[in-house]
N, CA, C and O atoms as a GROMACS GRO file, in nm:
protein
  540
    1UNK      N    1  -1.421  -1.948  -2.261
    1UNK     CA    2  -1.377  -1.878  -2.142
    1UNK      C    3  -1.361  -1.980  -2.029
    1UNK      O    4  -1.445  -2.065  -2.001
    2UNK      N    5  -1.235  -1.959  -1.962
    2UNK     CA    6  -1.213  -2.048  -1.841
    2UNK      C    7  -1.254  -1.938  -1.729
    2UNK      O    8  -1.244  -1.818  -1.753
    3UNK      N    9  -1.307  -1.995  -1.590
    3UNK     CA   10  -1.342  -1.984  -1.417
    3UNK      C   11  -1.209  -1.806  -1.416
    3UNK      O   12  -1.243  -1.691  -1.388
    4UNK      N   13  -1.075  -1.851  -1.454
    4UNK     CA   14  -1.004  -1.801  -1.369
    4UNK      C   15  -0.976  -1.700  -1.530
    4UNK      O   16  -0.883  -1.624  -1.506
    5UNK      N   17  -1.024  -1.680  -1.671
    5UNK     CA   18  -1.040  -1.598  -1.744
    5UNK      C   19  -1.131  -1.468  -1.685
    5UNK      O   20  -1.100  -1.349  -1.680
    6UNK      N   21  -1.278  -1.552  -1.635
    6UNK     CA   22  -1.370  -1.497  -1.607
    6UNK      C   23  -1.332  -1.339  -1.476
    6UNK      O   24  -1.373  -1.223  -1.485
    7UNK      N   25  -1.256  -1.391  -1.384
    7UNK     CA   26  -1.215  -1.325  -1.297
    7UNK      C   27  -1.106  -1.153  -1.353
    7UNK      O   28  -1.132  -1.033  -1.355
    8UNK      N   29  -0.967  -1.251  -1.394
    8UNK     CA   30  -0.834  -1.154  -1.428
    8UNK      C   31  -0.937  -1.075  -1.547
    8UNK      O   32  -0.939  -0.953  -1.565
    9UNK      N   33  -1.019  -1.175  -1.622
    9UNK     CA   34  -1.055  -1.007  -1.706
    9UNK      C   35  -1.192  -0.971  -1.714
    9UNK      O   36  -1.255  -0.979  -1.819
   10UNK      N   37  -1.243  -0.930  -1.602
   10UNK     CA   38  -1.402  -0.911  -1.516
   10UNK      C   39  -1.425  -0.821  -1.610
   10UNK      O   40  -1.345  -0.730  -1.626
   11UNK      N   41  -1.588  -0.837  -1.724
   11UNK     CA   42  -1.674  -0.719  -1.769
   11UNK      C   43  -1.786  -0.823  -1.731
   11UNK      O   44  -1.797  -0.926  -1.663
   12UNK      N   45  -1.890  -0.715  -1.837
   12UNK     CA   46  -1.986  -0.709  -1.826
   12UNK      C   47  -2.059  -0.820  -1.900
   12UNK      O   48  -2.154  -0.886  -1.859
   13UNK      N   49  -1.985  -0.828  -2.033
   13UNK     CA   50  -2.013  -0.932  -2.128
   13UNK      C   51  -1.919  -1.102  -2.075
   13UNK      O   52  -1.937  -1.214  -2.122
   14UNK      N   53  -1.834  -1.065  -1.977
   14UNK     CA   54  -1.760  -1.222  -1.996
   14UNK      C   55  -1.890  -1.277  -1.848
   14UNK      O   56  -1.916  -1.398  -1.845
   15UNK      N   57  -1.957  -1.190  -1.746
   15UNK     CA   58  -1.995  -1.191  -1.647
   15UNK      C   59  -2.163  -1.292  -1.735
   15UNK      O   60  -2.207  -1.403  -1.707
   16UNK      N   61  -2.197  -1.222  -1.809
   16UNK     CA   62  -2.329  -1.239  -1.931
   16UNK      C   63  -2.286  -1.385  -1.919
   16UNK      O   64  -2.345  -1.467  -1.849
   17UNK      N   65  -2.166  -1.414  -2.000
   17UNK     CA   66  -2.162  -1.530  -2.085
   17UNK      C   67  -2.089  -1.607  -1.982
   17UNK      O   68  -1.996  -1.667  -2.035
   18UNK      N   69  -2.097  -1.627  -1.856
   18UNK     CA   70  -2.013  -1.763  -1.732
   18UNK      C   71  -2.087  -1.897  -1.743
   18UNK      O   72  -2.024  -1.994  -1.700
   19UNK      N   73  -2.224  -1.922  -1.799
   19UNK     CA   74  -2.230  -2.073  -1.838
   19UNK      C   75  -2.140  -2.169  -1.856
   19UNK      O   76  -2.122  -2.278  -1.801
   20UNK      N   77  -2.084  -2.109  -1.946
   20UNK     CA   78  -1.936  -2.191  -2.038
   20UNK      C   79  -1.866  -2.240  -1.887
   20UNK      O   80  -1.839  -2.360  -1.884
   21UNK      N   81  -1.846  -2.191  -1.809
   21UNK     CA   82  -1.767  -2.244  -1.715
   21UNK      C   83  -1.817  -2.253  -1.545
   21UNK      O   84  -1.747  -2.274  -1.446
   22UNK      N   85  -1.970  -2.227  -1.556
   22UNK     CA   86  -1.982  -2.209  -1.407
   22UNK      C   87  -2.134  -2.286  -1.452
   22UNK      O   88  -2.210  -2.269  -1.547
   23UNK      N   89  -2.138  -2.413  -1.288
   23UNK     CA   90  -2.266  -2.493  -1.293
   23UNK      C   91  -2.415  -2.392  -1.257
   23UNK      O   92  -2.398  -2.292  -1.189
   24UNK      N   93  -2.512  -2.416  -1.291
   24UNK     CA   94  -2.658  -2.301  -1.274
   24UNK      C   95  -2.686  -2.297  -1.112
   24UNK      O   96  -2.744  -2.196  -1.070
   25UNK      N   97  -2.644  -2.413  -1.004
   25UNK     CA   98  -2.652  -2.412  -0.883
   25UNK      C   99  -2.520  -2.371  -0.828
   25UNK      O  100  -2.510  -2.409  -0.712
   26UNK      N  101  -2.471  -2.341  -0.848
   26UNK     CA  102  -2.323  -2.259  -0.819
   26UNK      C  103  -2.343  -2.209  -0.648
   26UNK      O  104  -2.442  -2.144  -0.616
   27UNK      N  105  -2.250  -2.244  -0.559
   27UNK     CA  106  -2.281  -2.211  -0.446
   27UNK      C  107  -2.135  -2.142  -0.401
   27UNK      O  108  -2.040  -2.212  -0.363
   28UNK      N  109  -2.130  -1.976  -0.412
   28UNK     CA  110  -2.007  -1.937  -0.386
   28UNK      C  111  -2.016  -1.846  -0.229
   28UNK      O  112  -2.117  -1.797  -0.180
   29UNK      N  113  -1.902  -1.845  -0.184
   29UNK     CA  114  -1.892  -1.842  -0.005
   29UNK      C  115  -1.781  -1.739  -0.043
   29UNK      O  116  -1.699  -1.765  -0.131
   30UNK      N  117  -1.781  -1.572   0.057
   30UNK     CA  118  -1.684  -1.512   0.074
   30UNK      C  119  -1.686  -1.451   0.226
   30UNK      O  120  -1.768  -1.487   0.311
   31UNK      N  121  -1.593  -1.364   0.246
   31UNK     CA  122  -1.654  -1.320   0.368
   31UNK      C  123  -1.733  -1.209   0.416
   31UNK      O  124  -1.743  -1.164   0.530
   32UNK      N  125  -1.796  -1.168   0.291
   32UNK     CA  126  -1.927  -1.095   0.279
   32UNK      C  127  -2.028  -1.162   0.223
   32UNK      O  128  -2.135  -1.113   0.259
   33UNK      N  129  -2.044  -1.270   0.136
   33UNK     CA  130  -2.162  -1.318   0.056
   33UNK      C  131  -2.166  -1.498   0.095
   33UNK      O  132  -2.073  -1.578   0.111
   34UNK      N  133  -2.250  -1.508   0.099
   34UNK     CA  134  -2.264  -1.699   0.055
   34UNK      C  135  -2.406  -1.700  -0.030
   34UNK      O  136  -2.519  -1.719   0.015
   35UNK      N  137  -2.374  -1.680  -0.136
   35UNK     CA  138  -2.488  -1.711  -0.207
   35UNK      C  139  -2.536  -1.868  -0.302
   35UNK      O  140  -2.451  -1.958  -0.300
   36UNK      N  141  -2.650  -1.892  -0.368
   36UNK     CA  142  -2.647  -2.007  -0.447
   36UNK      C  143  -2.719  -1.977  -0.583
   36UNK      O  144  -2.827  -1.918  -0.587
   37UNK      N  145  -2.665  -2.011  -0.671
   37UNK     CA  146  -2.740  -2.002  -0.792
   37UNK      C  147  -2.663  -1.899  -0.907
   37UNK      O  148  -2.594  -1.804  -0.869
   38UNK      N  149  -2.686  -1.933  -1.056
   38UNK     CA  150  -2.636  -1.836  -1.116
   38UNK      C  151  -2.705  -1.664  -1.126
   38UNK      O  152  -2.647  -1.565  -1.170
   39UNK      N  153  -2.774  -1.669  -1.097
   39UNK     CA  154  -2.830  -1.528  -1.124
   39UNK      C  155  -2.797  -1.470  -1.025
   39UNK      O  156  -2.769  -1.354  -1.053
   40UNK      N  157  -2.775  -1.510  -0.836
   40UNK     CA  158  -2.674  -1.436  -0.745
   40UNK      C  159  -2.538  -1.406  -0.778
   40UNK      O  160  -2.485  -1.295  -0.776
   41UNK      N  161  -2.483  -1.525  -0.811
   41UNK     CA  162  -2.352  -1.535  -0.886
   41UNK      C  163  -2.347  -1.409  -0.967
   41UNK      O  164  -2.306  -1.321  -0.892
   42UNK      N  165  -2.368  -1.366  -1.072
   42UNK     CA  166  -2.364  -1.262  -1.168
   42UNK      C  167  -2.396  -1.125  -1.102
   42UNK      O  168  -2.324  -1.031  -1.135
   43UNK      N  169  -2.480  -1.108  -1.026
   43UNK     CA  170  -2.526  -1.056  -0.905
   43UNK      C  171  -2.395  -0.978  -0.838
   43UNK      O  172  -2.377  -0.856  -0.844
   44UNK      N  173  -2.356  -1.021  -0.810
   44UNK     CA  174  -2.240  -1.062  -0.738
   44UNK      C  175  -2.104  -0.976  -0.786
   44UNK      O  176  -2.027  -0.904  -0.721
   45UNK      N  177  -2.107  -1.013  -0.925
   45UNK     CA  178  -2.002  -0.998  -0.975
   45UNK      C  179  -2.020  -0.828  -1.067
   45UNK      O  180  -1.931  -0.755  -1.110
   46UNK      N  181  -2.149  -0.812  -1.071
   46UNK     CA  182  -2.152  -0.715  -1.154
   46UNK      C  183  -2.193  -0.598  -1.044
   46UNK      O  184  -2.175  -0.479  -1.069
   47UNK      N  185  -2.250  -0.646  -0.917
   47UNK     CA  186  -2.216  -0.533  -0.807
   47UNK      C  187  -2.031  -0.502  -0.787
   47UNK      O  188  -1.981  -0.390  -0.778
   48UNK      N  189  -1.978  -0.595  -0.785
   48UNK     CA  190  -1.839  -0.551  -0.754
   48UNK      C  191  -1.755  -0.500  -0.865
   48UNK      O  192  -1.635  -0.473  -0.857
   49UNK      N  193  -1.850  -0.489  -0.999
   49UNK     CA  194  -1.798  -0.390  -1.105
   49UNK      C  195  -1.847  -0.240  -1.033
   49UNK      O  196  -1.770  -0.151  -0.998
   50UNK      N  197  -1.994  -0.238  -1.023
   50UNK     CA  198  -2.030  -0.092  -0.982
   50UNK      C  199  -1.945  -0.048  -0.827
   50UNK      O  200  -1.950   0.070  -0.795
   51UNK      N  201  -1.885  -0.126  -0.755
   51UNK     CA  202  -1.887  -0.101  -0.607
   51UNK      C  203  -1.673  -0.028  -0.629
   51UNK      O  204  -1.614   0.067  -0.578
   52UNK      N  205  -1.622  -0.148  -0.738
   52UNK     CA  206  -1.484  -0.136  -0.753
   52UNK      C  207  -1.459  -0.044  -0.872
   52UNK      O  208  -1.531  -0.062  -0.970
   53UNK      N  209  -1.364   0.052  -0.877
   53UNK     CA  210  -1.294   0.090  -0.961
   53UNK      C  211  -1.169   0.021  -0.996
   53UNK      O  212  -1.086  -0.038  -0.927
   54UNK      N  213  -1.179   0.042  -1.113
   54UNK     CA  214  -1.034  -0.035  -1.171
   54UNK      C  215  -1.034  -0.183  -1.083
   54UNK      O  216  -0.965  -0.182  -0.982
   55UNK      N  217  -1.096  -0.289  -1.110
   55UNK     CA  218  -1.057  -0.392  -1.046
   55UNK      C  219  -0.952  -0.457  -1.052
   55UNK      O  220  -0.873  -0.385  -1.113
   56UNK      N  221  -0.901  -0.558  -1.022
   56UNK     CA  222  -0.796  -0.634  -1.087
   56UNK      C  223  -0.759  -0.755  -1.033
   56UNK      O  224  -0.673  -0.746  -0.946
   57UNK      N  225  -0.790  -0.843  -1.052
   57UNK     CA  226  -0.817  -0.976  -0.990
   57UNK      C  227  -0.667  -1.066  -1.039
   57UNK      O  228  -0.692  -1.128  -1.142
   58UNK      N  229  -0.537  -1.084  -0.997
   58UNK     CA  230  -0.427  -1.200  -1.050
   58UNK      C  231  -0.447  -1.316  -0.980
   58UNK      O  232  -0.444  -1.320  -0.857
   59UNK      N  233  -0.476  -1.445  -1.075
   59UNK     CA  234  -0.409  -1.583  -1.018
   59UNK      C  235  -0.247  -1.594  -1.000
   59UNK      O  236  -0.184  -1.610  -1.105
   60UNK      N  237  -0.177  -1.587  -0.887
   60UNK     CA  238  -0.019  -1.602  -0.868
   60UNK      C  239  -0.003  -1.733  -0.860
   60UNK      O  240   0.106  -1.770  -0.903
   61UNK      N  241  -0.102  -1.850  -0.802
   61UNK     CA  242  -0.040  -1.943  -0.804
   61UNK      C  243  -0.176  -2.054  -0.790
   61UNK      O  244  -0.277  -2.034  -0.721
   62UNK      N  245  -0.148  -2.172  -0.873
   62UNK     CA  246  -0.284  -2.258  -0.848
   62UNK      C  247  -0.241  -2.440  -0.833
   62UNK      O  248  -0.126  -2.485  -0.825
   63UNK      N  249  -0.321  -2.489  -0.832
   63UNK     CA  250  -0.266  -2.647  -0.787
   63UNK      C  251  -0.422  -2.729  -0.822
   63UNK      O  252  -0.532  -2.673  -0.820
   64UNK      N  253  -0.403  -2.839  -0.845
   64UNK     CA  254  -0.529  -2.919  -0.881
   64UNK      C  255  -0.585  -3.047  -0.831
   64UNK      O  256  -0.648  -3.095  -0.926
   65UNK      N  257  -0.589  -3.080  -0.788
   65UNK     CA  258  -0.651  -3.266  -0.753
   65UNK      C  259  -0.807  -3.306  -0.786
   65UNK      O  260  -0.904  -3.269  -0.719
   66UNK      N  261  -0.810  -3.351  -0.848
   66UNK     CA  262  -0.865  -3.424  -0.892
   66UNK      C  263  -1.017  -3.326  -0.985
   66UNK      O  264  -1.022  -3.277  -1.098
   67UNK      N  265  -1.120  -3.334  -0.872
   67UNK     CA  266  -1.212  -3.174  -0.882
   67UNK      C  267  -1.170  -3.094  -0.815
   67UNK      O  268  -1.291  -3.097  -0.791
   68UNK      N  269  -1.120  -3.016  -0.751
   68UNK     CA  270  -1.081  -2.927  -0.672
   68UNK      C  271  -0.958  -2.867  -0.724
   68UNK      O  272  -0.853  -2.925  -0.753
   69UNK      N  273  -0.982  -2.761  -0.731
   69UNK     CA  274  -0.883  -2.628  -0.777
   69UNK      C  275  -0.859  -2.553  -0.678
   69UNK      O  276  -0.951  -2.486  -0.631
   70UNK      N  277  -0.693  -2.546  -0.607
   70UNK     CA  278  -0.713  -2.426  -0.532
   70UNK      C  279  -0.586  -2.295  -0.635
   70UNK      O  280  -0.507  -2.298  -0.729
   71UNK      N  281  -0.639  -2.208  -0.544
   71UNK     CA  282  -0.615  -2.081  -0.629
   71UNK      C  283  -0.587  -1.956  -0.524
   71UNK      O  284  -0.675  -1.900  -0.459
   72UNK      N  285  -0.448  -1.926  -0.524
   72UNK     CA  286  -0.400  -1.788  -0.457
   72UNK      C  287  -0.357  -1.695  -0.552
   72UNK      O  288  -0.277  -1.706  -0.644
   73UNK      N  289  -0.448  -1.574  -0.500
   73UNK     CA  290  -0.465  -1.461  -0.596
   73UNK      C  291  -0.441  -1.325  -0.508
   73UNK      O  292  -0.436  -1.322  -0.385
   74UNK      N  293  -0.428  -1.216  -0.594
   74UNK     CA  294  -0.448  -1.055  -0.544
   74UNK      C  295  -0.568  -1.033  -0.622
   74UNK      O  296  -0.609  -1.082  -0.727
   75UNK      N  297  -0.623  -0.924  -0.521
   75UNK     CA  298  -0.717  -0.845  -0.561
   75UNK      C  299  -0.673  -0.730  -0.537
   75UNK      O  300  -0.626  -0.712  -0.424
   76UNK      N  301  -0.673  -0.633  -0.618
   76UNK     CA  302  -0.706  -0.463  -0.596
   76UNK      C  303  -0.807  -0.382  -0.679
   76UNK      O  304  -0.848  -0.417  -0.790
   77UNK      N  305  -0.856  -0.232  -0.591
   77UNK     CA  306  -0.926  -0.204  -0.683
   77UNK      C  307  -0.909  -0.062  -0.568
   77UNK      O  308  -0.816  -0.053  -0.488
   78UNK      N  309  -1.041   0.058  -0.587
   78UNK     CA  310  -1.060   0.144  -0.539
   78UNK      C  311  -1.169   0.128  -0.519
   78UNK      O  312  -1.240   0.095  -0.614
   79UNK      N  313  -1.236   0.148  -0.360
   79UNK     CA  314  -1.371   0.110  -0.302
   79UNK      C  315  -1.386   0.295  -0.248
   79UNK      O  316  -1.295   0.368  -0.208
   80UNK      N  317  -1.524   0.327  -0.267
   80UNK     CA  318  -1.521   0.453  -0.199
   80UNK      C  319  -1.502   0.488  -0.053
   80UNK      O  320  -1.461   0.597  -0.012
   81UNK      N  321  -1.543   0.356   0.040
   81UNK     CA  322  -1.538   0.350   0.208
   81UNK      C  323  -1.398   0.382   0.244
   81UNK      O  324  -1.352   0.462   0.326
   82UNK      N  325  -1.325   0.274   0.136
   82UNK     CA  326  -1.172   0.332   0.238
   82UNK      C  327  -1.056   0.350   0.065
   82UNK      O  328  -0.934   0.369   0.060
   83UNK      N  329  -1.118   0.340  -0.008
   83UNK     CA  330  -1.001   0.421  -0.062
   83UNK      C  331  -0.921   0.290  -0.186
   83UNK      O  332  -0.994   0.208  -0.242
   84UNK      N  333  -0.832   0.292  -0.201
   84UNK     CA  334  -0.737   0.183  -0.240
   84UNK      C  335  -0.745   0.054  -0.164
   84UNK      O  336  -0.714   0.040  -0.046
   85UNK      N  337  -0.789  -0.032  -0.240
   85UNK     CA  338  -0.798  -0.133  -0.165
   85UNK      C  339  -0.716  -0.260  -0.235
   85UNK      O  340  -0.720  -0.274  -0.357
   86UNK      N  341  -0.631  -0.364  -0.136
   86UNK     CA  342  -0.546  -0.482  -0.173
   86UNK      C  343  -0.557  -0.575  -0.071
   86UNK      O  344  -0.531  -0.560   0.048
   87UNK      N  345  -0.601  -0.685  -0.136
   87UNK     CA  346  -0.592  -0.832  -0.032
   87UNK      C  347  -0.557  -0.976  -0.139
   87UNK      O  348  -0.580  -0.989  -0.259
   88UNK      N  349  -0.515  -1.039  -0.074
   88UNK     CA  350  -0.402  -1.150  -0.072
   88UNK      C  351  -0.560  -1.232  -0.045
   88UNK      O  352  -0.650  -1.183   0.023
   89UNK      N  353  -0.565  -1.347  -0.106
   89UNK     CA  354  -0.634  -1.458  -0.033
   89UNK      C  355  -0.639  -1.625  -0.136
   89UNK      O  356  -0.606  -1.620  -0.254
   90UNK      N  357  -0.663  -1.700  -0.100
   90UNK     CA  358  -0.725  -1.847  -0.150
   90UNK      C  359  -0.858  -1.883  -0.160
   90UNK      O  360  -0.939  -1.874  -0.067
   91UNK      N  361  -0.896  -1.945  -0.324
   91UNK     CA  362  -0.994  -2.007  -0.294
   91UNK      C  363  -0.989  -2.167  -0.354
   91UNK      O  364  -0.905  -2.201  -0.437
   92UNK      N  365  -1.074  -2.244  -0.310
   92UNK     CA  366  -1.102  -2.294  -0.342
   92UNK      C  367  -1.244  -2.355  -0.397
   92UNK      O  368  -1.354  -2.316  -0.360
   93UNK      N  369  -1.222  -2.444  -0.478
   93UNK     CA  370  -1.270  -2.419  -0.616
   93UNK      C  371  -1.318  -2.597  -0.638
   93UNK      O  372  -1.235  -2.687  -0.628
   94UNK      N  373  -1.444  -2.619  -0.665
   94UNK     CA  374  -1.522  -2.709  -0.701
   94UNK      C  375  -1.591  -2.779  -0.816
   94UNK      O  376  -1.710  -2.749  -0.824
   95UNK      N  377  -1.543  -2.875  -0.917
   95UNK     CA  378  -1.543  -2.880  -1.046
   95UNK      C  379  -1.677  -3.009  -1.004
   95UNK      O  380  -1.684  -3.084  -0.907
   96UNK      N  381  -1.772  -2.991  -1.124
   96UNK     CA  382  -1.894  -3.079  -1.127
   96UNK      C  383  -1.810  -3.174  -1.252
   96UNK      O  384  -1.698  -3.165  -1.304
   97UNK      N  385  -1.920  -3.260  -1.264
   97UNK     CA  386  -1.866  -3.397  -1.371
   97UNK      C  387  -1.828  -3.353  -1.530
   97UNK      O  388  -1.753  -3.415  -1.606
   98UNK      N  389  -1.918  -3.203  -1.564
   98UNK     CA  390  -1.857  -3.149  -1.677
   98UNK      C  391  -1.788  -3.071  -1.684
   98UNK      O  392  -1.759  -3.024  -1.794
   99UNK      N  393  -1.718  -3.016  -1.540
   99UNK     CA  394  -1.586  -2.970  -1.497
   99UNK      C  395  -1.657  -2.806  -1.530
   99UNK      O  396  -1.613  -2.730  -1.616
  100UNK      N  397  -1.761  -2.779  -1.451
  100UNK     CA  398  -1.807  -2.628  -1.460
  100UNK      C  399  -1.798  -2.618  -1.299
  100UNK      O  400  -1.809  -2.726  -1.241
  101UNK      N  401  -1.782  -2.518  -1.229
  101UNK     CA  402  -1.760  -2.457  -1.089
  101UNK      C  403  -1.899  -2.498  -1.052
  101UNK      O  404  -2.000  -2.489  -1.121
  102UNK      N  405  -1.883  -2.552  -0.905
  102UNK     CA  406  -1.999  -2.566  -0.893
  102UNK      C  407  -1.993  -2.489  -0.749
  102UNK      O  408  -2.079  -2.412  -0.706
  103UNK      N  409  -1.896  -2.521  -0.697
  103UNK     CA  410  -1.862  -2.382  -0.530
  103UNK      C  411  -1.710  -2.351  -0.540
  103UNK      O  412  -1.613  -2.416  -0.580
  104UNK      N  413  -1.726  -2.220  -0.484
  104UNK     CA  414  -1.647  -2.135  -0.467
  104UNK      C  415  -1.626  -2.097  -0.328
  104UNK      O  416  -1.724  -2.044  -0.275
  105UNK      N  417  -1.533  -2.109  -0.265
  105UNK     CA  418  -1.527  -2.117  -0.157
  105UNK      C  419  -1.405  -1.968  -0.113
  105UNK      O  420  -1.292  -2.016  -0.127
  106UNK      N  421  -1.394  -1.848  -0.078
  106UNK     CA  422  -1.258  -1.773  -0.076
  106UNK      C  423  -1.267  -1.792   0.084
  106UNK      O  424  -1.354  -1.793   0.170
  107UNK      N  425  -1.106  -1.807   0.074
  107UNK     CA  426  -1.031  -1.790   0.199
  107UNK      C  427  -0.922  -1.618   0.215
  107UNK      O  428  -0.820  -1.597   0.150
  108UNK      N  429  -0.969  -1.547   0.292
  108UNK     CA  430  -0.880  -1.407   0.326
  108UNK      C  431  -0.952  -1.362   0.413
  108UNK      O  432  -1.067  -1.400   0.431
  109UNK      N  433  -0.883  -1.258   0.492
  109UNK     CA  434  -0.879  -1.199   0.643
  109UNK      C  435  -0.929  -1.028   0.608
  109UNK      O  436  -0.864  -0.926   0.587
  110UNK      N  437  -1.081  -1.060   0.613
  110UNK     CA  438  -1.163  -0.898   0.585
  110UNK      C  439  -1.116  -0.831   0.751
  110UNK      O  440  -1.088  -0.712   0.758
  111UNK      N  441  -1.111  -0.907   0.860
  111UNK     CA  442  -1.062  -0.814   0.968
  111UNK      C  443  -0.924  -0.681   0.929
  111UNK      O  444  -0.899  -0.563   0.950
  112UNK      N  445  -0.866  -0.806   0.859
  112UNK     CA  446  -0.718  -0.712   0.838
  112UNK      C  447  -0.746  -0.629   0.722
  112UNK      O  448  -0.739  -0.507   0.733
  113UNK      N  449  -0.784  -0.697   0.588
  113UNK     CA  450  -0.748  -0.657   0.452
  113UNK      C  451  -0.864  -0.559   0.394
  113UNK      O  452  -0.845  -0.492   0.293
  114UNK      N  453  -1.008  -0.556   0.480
  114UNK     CA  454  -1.110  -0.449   0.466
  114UNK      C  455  -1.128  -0.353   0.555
  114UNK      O  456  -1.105  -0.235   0.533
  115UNK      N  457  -1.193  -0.422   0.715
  115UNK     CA  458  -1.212  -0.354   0.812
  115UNK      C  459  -1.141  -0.282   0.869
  115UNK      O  460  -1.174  -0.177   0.924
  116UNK      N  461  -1.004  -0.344   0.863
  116UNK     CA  462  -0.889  -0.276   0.903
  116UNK      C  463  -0.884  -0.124   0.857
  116UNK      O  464  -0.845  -0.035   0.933
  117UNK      N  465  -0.928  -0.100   0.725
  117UNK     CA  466  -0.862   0.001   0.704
  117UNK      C  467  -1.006   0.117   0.666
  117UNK      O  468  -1.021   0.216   0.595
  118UNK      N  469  -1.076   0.050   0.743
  118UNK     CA  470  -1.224   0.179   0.791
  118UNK      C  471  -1.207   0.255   0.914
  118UNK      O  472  -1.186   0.203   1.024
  119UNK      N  473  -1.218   0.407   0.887
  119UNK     CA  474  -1.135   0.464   0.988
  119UNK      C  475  -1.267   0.453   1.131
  119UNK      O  476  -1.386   0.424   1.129
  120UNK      N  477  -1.183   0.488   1.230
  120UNK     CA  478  -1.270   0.471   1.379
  120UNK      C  479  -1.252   0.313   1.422
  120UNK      O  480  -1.185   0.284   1.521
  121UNK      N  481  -1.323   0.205   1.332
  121UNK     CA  482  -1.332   0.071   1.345
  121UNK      C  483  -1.206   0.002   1.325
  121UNK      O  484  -1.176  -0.096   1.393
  122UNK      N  485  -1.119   0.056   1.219
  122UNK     CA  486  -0.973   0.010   1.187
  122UNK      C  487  -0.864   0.029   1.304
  122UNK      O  488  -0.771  -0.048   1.328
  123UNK      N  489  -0.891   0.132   1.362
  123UNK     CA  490  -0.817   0.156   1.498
  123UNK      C  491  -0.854   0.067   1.627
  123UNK      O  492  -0.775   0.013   1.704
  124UNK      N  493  -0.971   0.065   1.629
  124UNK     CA  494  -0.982  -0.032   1.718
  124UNK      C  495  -1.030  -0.176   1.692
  124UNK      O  496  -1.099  -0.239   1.773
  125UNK      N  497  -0.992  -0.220   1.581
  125UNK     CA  498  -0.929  -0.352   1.535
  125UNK      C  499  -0.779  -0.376   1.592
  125UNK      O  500  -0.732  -0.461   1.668
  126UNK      N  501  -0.727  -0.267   1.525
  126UNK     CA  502  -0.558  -0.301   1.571
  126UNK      C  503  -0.554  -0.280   1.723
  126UNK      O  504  -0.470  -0.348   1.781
  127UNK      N  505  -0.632  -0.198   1.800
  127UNK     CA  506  -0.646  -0.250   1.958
  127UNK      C  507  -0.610  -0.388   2.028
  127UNK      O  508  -0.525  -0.443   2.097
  128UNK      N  509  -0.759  -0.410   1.950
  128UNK     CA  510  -0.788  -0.562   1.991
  128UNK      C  511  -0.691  -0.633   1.940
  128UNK      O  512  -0.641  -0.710   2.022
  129UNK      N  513  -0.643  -0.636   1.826
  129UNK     CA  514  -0.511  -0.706   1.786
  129UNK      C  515  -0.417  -0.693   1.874
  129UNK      O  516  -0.370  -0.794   1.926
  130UNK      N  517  -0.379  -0.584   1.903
  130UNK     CA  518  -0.262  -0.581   2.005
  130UNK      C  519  -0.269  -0.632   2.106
  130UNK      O  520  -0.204  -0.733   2.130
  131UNK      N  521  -0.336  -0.585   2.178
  131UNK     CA  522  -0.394  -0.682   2.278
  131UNK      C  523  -0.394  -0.855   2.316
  131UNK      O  524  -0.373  -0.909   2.425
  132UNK      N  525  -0.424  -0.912   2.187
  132UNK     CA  526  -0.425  -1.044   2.184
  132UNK      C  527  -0.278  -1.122   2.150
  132UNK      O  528  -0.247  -1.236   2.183
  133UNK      N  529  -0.217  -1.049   2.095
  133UNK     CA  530  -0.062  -1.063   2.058
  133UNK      C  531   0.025  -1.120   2.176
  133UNK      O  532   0.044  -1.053   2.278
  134UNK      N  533   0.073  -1.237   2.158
  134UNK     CA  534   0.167  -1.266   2.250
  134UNK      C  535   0.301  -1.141   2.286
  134UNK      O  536   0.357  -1.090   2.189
  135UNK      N  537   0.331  -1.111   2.390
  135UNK     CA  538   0.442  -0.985   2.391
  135UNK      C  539   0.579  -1.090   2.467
  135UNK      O  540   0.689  -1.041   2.490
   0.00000   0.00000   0.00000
């Protein structure tokens, strides 16, 4: 199993078996979590089985240098707070000397692509957005 297998086809058993491709100090950063270690890691991943319906994680496009992998992807799924949920984002991606992940770093905009669309708080996000908008 490859990092970006692990993701597009998220269970329970590929989540079990991420050794194969992820270091035991693993330090992954989102804009809800920064955790370290494999047992957060899994943590992690098997809350956002119980939290998501139907997940669905695509790599659209990736690039490499040297250790470092970056990686632009979709996510969708169905969250109960707001419903259908889709965000666009980048991560990047940290290869150790036996080329297992050692950080995970995601780049995307929870103002827009989560909060946004929680009702009461989502409205007055796009306030403040407007607001700040050059006119």
């Amino acid at each position: 199993m490859n990092y970006i297998d692990l993701f597009e086809n998220l269970s329970t058993e590929r989540i079990e078996n991420c050794e194969t491709c992820v270091s035991a100090d693993i330090h992954f950063k989102d804009p809800f979590n920064d955790i370290i270690g494999i047992t957060r890691f899994k943590q992690l991943l098997h809350k956002t089985l119980e939290d998501v319906t139907n997940p669905r994680f695509v790599v659209t496009h990736q690039a490499k240098d040297k250790d470092v992998l970056f990686l632009k992807w979709e996510f969708s799924g169905t969250v109960k707070v707001i419903g259908h949920w889709f965000i666009t984002g980048m991560s990047e991606i940290h290869l150790d000397d036996q080329g297992k992940v050692i950080r995970h770093i995601d780049h995307w905009d929870a103002s827009e692509q989560f909060y946004g669309h929680i009702p009461v708080l989502g409205s007055l996000l796009r306030r403040i957005r407007r607001r700040l908008q050059v006119s």
